[in-house]
C-alpha positions as CSV (number, residue, x, y, z in Angstrom):
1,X,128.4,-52.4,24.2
2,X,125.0,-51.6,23.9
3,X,123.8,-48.9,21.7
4,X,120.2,-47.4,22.8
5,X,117.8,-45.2,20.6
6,X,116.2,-42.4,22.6
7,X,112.7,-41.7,22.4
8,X,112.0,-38.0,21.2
9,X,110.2,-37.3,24.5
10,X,113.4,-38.3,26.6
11,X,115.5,-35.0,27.3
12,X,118.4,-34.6,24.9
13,X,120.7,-33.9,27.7
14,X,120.8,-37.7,28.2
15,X,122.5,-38.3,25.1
16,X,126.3,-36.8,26.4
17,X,125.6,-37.5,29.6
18,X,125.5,-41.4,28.3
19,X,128.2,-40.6,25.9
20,X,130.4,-39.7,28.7
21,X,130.1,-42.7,30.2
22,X,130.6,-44.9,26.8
23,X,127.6,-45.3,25.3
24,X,126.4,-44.5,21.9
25,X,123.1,-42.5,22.3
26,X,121.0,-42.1,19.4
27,X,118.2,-39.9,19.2
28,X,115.9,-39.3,16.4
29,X,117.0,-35.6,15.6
30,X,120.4,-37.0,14.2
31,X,118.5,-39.6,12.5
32,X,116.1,-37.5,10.9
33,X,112.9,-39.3,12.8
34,X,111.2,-36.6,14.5
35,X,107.4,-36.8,14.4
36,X,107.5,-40.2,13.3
37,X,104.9,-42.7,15.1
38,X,106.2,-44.4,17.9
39,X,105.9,-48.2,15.8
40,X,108.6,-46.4,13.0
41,X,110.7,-45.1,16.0
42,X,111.0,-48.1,17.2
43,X,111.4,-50.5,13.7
44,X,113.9,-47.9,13.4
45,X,116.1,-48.7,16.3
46,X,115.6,-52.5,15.5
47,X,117.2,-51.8,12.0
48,X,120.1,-49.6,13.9
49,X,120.5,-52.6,16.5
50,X,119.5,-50.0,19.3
51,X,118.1,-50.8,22.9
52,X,115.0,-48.0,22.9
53,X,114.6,-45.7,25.5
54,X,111.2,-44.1,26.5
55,X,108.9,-42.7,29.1
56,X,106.1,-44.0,27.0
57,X,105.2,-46.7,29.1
58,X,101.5,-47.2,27.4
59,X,102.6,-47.4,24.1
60,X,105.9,-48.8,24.3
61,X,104.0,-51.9,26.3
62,X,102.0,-52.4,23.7
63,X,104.6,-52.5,20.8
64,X,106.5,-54.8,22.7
65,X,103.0,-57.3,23.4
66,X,102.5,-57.1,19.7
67,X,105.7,-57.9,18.9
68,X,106.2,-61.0,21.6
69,X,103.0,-62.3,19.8
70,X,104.1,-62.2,16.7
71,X,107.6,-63.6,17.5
72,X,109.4,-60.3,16.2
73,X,112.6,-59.4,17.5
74,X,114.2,-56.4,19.0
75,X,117.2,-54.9,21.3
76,X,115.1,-53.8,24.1
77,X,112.8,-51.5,25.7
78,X,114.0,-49.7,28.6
79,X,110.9,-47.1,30.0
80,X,111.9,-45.2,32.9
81,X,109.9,-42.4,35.1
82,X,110.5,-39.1,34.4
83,X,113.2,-38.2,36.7
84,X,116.0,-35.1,36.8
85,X,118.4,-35.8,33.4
86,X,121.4,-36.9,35.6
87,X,119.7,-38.7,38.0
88,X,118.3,-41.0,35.1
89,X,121.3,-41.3,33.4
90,X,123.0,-42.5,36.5
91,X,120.3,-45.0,36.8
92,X,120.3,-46.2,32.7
93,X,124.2,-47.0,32.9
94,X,124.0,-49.0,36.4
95,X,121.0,-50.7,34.6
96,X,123.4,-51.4,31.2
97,X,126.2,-52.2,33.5
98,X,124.4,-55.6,34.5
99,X,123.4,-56.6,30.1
100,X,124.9,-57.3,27.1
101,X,123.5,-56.4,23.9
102,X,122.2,-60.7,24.2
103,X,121.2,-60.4,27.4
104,X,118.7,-57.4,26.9
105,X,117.3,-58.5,23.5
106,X,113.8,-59.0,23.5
107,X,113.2,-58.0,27.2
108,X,111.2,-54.8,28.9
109,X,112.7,-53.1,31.6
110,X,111.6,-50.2,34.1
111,X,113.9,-48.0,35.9
């Protein structure tokens, strides 16, 4: 199953609304992450193997350009519109329902 790494910018509320479905939900309060830039956020999820999680579409487009160039691997980008917390979590696990940890890796997606 696919772990993901929430942004600090998504609502916390998304972590047991996730959990309740299965998922393990990371954010970087229980990790110990807050106010770190977005590049450590997400080197951080790498090392926990995590899909991250975002409404930072600018900069999250960027890390993933700069990491496509330089042939660096991850476990996903999903950036999604801000949208009412249960709404979006209904909408991240019909998105995971479709992916495997494999089949996400390296990949951008937009819900």
């Amino acid at each position: 199953m696919i772990s993901i790494y929430i942004d600090e910018d998504v609502d916390i509320l998304l972590k047991p609304l996730l959990g309740a479905k299965g998922y393990s939900v990371i954010s970087p309060l229980d990790e110990k992450m807050l106010s770190k830039s977005d590049k450590e956020q997400f080197e951080y999820a790498i090392k926990l193997k995590c899909t991250f999680f975002t409404h930072n579409r600018v900069h999250y487009e960027k890390l993933y350009a700069e990491f496509i160039k330089k042939n660096k691997e991850h476990f996903g980008i999903i950036i999604a519109t801000r949208k009412n917390v249960y709404e979006l979590a209904r909408r991240v696990a019909r998105l995971l329902e479709f992916h495997t940890q494999d089949s996400i890796k390296n990949k951008l997606l937009y819900i």
